[in-house]
C-alpha positions as CSV (number, residue, x, y, z in Angstrom):
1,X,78.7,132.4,96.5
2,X,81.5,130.0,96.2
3,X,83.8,132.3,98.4
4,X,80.8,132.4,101.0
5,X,80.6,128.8,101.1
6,X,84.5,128.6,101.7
7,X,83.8,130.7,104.4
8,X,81.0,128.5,106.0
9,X,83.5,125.0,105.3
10,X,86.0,127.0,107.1
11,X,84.1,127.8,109.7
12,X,82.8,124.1,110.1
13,X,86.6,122.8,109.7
14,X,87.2,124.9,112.6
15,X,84.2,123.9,115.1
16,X,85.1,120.3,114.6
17,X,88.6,120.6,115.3
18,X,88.2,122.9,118.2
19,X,85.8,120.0,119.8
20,X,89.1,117.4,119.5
21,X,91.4,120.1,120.6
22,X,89.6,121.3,123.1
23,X,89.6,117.4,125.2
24,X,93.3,116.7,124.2
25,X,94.6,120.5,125.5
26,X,91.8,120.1,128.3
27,X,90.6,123.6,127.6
28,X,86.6,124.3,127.7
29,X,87.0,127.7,125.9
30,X,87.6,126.0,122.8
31,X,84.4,124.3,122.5
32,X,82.7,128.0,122.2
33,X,85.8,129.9,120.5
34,X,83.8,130.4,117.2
35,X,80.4,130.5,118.6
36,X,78.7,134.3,118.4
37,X,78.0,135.6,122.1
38,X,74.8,134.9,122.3
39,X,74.8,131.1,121.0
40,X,72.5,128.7,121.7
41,X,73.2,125.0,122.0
42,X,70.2,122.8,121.7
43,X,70.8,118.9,122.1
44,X,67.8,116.6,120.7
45,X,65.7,114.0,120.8
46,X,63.6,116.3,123.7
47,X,63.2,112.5,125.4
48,X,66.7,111.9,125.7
49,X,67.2,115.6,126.8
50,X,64.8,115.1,129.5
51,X,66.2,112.0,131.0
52,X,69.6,113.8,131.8
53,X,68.4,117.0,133.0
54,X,72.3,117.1,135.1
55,X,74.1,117.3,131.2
56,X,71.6,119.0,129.4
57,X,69.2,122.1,129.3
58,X,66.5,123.1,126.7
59,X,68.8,125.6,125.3
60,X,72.5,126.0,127.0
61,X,75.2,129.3,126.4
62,X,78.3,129.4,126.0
63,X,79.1,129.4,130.0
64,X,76.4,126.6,130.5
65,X,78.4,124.4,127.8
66,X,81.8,125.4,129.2
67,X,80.4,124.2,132.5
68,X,79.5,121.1,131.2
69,X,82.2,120.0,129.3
70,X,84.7,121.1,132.6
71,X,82.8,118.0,134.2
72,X,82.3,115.9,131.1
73,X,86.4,116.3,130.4
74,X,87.1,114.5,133.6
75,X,86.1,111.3,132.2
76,X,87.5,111.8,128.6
77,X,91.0,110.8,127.4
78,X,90.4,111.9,123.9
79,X,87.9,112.2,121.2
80,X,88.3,111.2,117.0
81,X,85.4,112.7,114.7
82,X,84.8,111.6,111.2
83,X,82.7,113.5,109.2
84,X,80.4,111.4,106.6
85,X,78.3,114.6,104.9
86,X,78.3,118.1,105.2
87,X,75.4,119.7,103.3
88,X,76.1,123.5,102.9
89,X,73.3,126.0,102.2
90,X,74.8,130.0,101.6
91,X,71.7,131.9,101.0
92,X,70.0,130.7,104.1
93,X,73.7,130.5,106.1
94,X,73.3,127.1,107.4
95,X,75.0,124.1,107.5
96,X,74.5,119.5,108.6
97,X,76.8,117.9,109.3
98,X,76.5,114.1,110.2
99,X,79.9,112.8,112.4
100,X,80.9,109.8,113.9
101,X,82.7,110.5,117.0
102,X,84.7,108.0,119.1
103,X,85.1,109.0,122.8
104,X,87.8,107.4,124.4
105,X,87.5,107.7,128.1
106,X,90.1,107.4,130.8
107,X,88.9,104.0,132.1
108,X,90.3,103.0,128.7
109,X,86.9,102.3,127.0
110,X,86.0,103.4,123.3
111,X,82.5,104.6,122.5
112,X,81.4,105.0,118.8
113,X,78.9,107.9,118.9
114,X,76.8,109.6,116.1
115,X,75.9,113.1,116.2
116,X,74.4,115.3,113.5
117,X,74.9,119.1,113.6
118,X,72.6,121.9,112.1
119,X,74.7,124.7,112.7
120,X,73.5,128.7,112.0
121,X,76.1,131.2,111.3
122,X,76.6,134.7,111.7
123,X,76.1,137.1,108.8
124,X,79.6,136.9,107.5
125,X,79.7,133.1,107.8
126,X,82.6,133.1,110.4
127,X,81.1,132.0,114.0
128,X,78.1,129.9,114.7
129,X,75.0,131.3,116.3
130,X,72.9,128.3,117.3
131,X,73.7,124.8,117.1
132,X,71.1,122.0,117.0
133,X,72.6,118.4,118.0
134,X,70.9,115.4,117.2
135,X,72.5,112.4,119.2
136,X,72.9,108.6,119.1
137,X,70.6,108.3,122.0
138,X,71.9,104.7,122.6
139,X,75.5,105.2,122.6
140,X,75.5,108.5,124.4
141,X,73.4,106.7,127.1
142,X,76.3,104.2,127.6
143,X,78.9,107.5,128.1
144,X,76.7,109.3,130.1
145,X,76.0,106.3,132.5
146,X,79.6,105.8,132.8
147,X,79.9,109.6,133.9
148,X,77.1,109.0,136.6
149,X,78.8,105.7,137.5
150,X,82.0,108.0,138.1
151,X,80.6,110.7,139.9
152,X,78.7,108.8,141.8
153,X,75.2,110.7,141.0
154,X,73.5,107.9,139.0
């Protein structure tokens, strides 16, 4: 079991890297490198969900994320993730993982956000088949409205 939770950490390791990567190289296909085909991405609280039905669906795929993030990446110079606790479970193959993000967008402004990820992975432990995102609700709001303000669709 220790070998399989090296796996899991790996594949953790990976995802969160990939996220930073993926805004600094400006590539969307990282986001869902490691993700299993049919991946589902599921963003929560349902009320905050439902309040930006143009960034979020009930569940999203890969394409739908990669679609997202093209537009989200317009607005976002870089991004800096800390991890404060990642609580690993083998025999079920899951993982949480609480962050603290900073998203640093091009207008120069720096937005602490906090996100909590309840990953599933694939049978050998090396890509992620559903993701469930819990989100600071208040400082995502301030990002997103910054988006809308940007775009012009507020």
């Amino acid at each position: 079991m220790a070998d399989f939770r090296a796996v899991l950490q790996n594949t953790i390791n990976t995802f969160l890297s990939n996220n930073a990567l993926a805004v600094k190289k400006r590539d969307v296909t990282l986001f869902t490198a490691i993700m299993t085909e049919d991946c589902k991405r599921i963003y929560r609280p349902l009320s905050f969900v439902q309040r930006y039905p143009q960034f979020f669906k009930d569940e999203s795929t890969n394409s739908d994320y990669q679609a997202q993030m093209k537009i989200e990446l317009q607005t976002m110079a870089d991004v800096t993730e800390k991890v404060n606790r990642t609580v690993i479970d083998t025999v079920e193959r899951k993982a949480t993982v609480w962050t603290e993000q900073t998203v640093y967008t091009v207008n120069g402004s720096k937005n602490p956000v906090e996100v909590i990820f309840d990953l599933d992975f694939s049978e050998d432990g090396t890509r992620i088949s559903q993701i469930l995102l819990f989100v600071d609700t208040y400082e995502s709001t301030k990002v997103l409205e910054q988006m809308l303000a940007k775009s012009g669709k507020q």
